[in-house]
DSSP file (Angstrom, degrees, kcal/mol; ACC not computed):
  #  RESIDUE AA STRUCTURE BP1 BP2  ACC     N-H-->O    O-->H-N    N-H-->O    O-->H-N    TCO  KAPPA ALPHA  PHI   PSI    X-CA   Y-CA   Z-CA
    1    1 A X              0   0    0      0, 0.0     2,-0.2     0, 0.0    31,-0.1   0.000 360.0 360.0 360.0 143.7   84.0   95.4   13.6
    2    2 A X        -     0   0    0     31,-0.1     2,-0.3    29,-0.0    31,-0.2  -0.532 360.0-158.7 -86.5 142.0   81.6   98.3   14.1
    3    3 A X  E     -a   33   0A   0     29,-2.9    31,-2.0    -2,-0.2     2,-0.3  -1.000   4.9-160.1-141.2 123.4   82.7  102.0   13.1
    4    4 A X  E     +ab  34  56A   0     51,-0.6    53,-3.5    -2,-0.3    54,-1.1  -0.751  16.7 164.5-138.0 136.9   81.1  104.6   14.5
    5    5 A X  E     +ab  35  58A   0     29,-1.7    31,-1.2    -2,-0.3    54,-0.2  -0.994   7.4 151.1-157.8 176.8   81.1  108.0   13.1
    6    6 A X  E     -ab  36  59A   0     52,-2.6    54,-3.3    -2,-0.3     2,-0.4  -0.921  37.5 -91.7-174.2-177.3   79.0  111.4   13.7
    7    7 A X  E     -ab  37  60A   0     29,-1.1    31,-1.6    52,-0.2     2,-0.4  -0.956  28.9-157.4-130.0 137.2   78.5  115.2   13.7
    8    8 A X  E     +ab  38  61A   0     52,-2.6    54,-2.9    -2,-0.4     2,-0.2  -0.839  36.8 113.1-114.4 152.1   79.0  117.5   16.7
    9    9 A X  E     -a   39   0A   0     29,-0.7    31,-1.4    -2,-0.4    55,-0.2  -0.987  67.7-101.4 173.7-155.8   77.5  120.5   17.1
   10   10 A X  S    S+     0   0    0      1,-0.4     2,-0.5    53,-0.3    -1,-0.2   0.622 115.4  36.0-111.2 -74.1   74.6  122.7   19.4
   11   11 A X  S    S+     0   0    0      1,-0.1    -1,-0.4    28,-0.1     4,-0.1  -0.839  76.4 145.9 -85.6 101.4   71.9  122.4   16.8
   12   12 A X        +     0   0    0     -2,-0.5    -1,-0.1    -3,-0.2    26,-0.1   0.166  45.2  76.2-159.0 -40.7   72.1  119.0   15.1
   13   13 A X  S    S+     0   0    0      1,-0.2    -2,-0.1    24,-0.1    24,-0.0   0.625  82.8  61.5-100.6  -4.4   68.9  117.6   14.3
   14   14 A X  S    S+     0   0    0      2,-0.0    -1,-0.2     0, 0.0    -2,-0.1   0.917  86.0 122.7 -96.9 -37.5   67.7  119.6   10.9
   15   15 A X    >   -     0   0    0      1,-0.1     3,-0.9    -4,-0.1     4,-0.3  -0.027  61.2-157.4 -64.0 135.0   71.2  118.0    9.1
   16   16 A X  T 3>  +     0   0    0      1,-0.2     4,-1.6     2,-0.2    -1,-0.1   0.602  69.8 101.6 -99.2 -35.8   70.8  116.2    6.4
   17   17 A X  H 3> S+     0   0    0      3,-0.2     4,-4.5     2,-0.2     5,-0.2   0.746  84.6  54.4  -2.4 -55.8   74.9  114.3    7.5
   18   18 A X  H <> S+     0   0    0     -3,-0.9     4,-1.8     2,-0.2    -1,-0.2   0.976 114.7  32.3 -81.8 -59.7   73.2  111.1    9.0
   19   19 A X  H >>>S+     0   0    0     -4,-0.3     3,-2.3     1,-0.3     4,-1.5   0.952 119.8  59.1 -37.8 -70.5   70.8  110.0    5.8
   20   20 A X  H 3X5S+     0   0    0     -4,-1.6     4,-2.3     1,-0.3    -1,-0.3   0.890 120.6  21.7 -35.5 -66.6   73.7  111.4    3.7
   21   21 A X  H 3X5S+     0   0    0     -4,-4.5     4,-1.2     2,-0.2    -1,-0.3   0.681 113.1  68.2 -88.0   5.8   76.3  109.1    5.2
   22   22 A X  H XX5S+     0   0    0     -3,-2.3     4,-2.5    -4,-1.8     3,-0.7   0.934 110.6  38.7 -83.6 -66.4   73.9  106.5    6.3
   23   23 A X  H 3X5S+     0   0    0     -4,-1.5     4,-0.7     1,-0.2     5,-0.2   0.744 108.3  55.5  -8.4 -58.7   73.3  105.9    2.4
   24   24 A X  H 3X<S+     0   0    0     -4,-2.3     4,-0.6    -5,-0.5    -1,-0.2   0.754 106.2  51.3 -93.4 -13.7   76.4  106.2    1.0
   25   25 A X  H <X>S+     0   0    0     -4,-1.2     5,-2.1    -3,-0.7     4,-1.1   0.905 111.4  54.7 -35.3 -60.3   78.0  103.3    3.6
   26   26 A X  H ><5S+     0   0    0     -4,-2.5     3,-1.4     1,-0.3    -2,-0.2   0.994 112.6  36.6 -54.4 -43.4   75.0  101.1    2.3
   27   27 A X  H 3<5S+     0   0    0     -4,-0.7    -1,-0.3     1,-0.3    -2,-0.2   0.992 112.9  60.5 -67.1 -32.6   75.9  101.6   -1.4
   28   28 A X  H 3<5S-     0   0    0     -4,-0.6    -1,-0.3    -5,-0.2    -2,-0.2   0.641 110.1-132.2 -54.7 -24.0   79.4  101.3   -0.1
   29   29 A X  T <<5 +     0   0    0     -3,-1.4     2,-1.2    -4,-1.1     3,-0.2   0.679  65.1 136.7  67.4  13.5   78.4   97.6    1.2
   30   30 A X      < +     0   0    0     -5,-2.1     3,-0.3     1,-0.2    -1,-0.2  -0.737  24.6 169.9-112.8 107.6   80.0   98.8    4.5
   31   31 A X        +     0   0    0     -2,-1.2    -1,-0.2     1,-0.2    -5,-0.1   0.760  65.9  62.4 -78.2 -45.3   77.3   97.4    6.7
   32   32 A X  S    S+     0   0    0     -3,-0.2   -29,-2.9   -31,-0.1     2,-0.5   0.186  82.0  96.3 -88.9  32.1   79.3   98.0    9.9
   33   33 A X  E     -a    3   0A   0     -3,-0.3     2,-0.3   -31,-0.2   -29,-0.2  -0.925  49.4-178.1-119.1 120.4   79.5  101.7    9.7
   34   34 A X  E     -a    4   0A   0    -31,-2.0   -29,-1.7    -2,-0.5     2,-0.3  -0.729  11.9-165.3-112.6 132.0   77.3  104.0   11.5
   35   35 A X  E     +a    5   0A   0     -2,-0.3     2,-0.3   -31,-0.2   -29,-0.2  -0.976  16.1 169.4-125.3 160.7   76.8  107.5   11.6
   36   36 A X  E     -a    6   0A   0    -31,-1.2   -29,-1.1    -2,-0.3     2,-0.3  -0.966  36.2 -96.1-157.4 167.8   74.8  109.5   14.2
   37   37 A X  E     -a    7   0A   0     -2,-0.3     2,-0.5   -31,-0.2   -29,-0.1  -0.613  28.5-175.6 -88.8 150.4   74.0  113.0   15.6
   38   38 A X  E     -a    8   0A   0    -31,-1.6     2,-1.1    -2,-0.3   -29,-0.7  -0.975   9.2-173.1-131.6 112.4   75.9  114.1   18.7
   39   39 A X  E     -a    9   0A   0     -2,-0.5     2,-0.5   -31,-0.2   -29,-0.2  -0.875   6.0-159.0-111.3 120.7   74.6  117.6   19.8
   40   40 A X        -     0   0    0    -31,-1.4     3,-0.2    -2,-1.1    -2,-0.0  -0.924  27.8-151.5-108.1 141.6   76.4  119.3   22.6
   41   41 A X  S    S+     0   0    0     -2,-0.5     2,-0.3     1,-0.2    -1,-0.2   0.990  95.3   2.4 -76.3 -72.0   75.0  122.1   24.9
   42   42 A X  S >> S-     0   0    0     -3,-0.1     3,-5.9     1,-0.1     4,-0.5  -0.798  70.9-109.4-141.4-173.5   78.9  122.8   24.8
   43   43 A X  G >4 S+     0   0    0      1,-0.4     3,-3.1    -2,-0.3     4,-0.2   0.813 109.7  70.0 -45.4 -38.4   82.3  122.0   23.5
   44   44 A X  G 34 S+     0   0    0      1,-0.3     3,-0.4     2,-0.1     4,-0.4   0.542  82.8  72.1 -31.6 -19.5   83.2  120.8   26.7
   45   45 A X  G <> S+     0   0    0     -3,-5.9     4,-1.7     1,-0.2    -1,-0.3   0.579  75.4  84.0 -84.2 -20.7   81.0  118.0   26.3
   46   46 A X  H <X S+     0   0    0     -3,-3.1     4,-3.6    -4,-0.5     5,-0.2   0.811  79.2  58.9 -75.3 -12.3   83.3  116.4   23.9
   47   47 A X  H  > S+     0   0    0     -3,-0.4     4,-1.7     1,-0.2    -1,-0.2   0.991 109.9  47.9 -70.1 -76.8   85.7  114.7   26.3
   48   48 A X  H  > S+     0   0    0     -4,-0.4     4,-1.5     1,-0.3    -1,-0.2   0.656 111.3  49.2 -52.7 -39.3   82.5  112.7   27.8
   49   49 A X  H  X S+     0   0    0     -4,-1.7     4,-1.7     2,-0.2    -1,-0.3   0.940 109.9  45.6 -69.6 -56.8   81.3  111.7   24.4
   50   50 A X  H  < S+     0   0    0     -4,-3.6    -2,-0.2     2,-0.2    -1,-0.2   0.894 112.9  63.0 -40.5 -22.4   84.9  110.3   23.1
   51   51 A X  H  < S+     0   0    0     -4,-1.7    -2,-0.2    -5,-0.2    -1,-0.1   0.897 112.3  35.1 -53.3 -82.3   84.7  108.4   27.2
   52   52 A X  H  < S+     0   0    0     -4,-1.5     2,-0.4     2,-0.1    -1,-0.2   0.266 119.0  47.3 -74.5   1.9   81.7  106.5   26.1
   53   53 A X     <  +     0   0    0     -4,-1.7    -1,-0.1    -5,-0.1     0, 0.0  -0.931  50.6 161.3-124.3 103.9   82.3  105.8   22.5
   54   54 A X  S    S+     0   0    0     -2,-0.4    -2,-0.1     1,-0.0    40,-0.1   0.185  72.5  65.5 -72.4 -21.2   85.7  104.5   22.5
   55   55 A X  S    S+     0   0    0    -52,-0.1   -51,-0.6     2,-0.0    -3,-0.0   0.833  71.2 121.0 -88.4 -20.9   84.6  102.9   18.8
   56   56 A X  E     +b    4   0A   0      1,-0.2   -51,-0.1   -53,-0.1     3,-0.1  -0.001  37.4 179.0 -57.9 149.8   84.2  106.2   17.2
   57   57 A X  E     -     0   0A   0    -53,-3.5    34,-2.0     1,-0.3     2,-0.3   0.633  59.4  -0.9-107.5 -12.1   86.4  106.9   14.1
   58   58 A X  E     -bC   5  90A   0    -54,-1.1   -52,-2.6    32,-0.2     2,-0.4  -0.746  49.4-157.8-173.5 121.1   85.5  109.8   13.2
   59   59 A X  E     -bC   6  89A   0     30,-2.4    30,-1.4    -2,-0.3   -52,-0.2  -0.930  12.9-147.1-126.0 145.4   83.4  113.3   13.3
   60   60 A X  E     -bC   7  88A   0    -54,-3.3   -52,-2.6    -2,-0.4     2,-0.4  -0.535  29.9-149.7 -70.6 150.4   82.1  116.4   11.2
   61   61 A X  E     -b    8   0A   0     26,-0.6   -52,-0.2   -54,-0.2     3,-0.1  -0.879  16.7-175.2-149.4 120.8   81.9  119.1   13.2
   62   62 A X        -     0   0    0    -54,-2.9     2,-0.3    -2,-0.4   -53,-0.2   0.432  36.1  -3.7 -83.7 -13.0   79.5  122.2   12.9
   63   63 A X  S    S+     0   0    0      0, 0.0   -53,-0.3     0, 0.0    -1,-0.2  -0.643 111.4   1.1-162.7 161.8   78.7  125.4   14.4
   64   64 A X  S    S+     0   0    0     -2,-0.3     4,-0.4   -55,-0.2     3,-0.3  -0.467 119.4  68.4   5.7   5.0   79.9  127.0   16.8
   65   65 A X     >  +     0   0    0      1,-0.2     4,-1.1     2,-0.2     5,-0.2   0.396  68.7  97.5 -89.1  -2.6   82.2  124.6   17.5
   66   66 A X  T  4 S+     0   0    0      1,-0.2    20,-2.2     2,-0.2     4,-0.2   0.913  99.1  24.3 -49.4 -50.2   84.5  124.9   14.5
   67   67 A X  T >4 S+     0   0    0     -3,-0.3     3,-1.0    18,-0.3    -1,-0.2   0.872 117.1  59.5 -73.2 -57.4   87.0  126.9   15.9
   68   68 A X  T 34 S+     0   0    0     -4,-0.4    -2,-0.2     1,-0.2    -1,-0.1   0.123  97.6  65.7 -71.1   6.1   86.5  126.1   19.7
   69   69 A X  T >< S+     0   0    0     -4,-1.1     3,-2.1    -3,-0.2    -1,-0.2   0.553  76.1  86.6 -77.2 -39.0   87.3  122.3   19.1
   70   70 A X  G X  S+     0   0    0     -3,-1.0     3,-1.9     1,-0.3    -2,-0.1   0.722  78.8  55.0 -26.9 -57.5   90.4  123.0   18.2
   71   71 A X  G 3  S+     0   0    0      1,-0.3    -1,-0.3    -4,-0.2    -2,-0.1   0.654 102.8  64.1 -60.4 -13.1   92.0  122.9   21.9
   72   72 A X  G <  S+     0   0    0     -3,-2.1     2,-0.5     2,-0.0    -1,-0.3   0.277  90.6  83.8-122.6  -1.1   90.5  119.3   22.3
   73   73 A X    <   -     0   0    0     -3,-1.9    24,-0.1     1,-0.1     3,-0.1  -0.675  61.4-151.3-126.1 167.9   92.7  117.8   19.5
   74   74 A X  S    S+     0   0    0     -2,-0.5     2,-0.2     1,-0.2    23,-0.2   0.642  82.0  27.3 -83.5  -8.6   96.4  116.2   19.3
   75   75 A X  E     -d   97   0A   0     21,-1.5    23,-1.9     2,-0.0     2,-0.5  -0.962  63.8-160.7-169.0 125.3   97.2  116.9   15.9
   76   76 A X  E     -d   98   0A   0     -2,-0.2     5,-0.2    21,-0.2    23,-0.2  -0.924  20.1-129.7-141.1 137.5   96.2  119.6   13.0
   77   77 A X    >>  -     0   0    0     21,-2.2     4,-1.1    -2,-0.5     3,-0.5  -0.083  31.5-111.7 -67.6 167.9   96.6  119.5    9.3
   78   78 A X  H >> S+     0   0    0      2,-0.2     4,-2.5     1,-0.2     3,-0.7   0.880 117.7  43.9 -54.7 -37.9   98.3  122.5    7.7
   79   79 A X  H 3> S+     0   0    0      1,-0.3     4,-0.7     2,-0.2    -1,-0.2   0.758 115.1  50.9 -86.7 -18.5   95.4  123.8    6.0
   80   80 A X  H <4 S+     0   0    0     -3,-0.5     5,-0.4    18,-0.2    -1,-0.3   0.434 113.4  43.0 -46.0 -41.5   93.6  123.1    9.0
   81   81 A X  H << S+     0   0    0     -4,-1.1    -2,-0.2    -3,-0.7    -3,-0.1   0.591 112.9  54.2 -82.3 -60.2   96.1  125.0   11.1
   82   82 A X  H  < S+     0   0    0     -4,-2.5    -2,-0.2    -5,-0.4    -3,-0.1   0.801 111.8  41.6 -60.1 -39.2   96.2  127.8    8.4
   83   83 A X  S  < S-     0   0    0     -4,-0.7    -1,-0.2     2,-0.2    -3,-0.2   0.466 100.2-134.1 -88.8 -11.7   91.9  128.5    8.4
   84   84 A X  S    S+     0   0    0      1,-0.1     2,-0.4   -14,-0.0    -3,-0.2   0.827  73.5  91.6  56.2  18.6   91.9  128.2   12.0
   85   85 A X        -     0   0    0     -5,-0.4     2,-0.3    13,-0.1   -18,-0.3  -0.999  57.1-156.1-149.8 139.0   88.8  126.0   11.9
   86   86 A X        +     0   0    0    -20,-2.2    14,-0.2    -2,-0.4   -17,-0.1  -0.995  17.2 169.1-131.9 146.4   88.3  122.0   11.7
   87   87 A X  S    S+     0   0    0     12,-2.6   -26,-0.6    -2,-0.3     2,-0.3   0.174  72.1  51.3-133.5  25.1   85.2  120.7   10.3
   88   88 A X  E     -CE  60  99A   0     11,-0.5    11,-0.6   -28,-0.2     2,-0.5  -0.993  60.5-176.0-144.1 156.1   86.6  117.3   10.2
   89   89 A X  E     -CE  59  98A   0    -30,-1.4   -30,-2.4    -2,-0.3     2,-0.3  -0.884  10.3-156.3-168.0 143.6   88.5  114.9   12.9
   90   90 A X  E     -CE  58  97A   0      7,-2.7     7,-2.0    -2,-0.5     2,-0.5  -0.727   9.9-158.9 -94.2 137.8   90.0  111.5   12.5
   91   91 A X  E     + E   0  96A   0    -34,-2.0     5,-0.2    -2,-0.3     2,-0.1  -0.998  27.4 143.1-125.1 153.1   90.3  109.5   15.3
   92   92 A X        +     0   0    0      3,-2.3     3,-0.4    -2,-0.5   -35,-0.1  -0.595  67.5  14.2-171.9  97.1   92.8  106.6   15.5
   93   93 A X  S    S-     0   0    0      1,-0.2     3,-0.1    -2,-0.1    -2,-0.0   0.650 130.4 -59.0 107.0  20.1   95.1  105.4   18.5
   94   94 A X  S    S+     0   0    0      1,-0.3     2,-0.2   -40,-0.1    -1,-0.2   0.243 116.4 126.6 103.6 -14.3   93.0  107.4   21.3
   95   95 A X        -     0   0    0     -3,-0.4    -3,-2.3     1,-0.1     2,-0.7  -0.490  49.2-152.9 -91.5 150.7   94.2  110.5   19.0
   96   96 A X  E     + E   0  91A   0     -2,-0.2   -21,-1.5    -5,-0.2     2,-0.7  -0.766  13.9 174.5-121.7 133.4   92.5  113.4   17.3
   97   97 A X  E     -dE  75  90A   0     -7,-2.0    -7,-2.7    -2,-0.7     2,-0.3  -0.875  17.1-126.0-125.8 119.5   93.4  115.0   14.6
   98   98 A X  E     -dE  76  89A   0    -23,-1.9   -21,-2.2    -2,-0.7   -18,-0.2  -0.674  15.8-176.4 -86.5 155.7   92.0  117.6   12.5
   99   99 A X  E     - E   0  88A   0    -11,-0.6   -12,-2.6    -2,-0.3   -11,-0.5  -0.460  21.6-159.1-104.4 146.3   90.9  118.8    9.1
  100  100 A X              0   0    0    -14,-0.2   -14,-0.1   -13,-0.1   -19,-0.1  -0.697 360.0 360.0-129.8 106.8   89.4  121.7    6.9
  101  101 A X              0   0    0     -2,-0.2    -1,-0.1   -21,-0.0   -15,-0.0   0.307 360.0 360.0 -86.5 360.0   88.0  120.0    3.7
């Protein structure tokens, strides 16, 4: 089954995220996991992405949105909660949760 996973942000394209995790799945031997760039003009945008990818599992998330993402999720870890900022979110069961790693 295919696993879809990505980086949000406004500026997108100079990050180095998709090679980086496009690599380390292949050496990983997990062939059906994909990452890709998602740029949004804004955060608002994110609702519309999660509509049309229902397979994503997961995103990084980068500037400016670190903070302003926040409202958009169901669930935040403590440390996560604590920084005010997520630069990571799980999805799993139509829910989002987020991280600060």
């Amino acid at each position: 089954m295919e696993k879809k996973f990505g980086l949000i942000g406004q500026t997108v394209s100079h990050s180095f995220s998709k090679a980086y995790f496009d690599e380390k799945f292949f050496r990983e031997g997990l062939r059906d996991y994909h990452y890709d760039l998602y740029p949004l003009n804004t955060i608002d945008e994110l609702r519309t992405l999660l509509d049309e990818m229902p397979e994503l599992c997961g995103l990084n998330v980068t500037v400016p949105y670190k903070e302003q993402v926040i409202k958009y999720l169901d669930e935040l870890d403590p440390v996560a909660k604590k920084i005010g900022a997520v630069n990571v979110i799980r999805i799993s069961g139509g829910r989002l949760k987020g991280f600060n790693t």
